[in-house]
N, C-alpha and C positions, 0 to 999 in steps of 0.2 A: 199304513194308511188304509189298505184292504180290510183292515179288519174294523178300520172307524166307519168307514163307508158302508161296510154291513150293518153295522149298530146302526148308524142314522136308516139304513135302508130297510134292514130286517129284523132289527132288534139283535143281532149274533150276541153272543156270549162274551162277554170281556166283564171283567173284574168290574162290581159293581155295576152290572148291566140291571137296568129295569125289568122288569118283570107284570108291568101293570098296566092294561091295557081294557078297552069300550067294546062291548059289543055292540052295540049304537055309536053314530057317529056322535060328535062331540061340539057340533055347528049345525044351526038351522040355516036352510038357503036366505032365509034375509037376513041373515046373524054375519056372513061370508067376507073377511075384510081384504080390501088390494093392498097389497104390500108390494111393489114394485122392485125398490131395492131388493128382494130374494134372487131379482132376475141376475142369470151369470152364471159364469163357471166358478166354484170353491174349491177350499184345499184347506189341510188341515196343516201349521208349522212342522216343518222337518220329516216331511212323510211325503210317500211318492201316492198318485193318484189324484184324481178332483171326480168332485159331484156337479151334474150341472142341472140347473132350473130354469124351467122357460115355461109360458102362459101354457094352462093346461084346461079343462071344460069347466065351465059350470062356474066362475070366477075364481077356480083354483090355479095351480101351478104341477108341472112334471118334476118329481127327480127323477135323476139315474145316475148310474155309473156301470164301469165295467167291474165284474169283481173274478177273482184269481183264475178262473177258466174262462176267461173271456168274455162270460155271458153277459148281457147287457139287462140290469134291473131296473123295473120303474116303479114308481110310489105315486099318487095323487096326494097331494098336500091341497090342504085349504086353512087356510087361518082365520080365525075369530077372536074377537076379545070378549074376554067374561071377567065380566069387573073392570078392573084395570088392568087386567094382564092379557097379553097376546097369547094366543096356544095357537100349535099346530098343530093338526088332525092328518093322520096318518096312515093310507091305507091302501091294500093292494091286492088286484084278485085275481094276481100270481100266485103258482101253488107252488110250494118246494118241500119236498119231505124230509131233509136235510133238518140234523139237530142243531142249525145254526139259527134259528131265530123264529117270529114267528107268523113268516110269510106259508105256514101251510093252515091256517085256521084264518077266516075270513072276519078278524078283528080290528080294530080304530086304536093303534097305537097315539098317544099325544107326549107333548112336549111344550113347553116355554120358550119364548124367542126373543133373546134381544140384538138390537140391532146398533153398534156402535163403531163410528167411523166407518173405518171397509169389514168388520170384523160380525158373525153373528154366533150370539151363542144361544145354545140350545141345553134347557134344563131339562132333562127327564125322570119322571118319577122316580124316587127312592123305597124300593121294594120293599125292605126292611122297616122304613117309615110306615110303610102304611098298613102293613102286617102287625106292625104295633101298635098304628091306632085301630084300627078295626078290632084287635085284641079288648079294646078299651070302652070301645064304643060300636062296637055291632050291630049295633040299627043304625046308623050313619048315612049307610049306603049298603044297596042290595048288591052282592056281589058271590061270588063261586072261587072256588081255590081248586087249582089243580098241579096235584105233585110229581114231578118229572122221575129226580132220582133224590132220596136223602131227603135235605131240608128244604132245599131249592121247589118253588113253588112260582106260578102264576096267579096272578090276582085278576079274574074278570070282572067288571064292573059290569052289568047286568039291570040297569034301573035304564030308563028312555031317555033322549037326547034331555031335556028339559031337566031333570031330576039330577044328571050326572053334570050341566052346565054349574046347578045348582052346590052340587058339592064339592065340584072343581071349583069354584070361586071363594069358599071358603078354604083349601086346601092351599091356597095361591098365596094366603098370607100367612103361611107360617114356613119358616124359611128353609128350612130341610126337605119339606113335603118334594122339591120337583131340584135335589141337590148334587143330580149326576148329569154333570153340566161335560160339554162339549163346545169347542172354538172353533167356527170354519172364519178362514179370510177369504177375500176374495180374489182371485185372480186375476179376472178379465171381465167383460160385459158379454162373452160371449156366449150363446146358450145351445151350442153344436158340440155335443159330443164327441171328446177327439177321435182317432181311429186309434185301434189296436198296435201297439209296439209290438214287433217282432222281437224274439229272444236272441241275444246275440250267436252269432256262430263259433263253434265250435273252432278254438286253435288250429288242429291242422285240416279245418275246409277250409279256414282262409287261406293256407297257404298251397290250397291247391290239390292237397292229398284225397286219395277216395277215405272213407271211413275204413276202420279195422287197417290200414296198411301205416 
């Protein structure tokens, strides 16, 4: 679950991870939609950890979680709908150098959000998808490529809020465009961060022994 938590958080690297991300955000302040139900603690099935969301500035919302060194991440999320589709806007001006995602470059990662029962899933862009279509169509959308190691590439999107709502709306209807989907449930209603677990103790402190004897 530490490692789903980073993808929603920071984009980390997991198999079929996104790679496509706004340098402008991707919501105008009067585009900004309440989605209430976000509010809560998540969890992903059969995985340890949760994210949780509570009212954040501007008619957004907080994530965080704690992720494997205990540090505590946050993200500003705002949702908007373009077209008919709900997106999240994704962003955070946490710096981490860490080749784990792409919270060291001061980018609007987005994503899809559905909301069903207790359950929200979250679409995000298909790298490879849109590597192919820009392949096809290059004037599309103005955008930059930047290659890490090998074939592995990020996609900026590089055009102004209006221009990228624009393309995202058409991108929305074709079904693979946003196909690297993830499942949070819900937990609780609660938006308080739990505290940190201590790592259990070592065999013989519990029974009393100093260490090394």
């Amino acid at each position: 679950m530490k490692r789903m938590l980073l993808f929603v958080l920071l984009c980390a690297v997991l198999p079929g991870c996104s790679n496509v991300c706004s340098v402008y955000p991707i919501y105008t302040q009067d585009s900004v939609t309440a989605v209430p139900e976000m509010l809560g603690t998540w969890a992903e099935k059969d995985q340890d950890g949760v994210v949780v969301i509570s009212p954040g500035d501007n008619g957004g919302y907080t994530l965080q979680s704690r992720v494997d060194d205990g540090k505590v991440i946050k993200v500003d999320i705002h949702c908007t709908r373009i077209g008919r589709t709900l997106f999240a806007d994704i962003f955070s001006d946490q710096r981490d150098n860490s080749e784990d995602g792409f919270i060291g470059m001061p980018v609007h990662m987005f994503c899809t959000m559905e909301f069903k029962d207790s359950t929200l899933t979250m679409g995000f862009p298909d790298a490879k998808w849109f590597d192919a279509y820009f392949r096809q169509r290059p004037s599309a959308a103005h955008f930059v490529k930047h290659y890490e190691s090998g074939e592995d590439s990020w996609i900026y999107l590089t055009d102004g809020t209006r221009r990228v709502r624009s393309f995202l709306k058409g991108c929305a209807t074709r079904p693979k465009a946003f196909s690297v989907s993830h499942t949070l449930s819900k937990v609780s209603d609660s938006q308080v961060l739990p505290p940190e677990t201590s790592p259990p103790a070592a065999e013989e402190n519990k029974e009393g022994k100093e260490p090394g004897k």
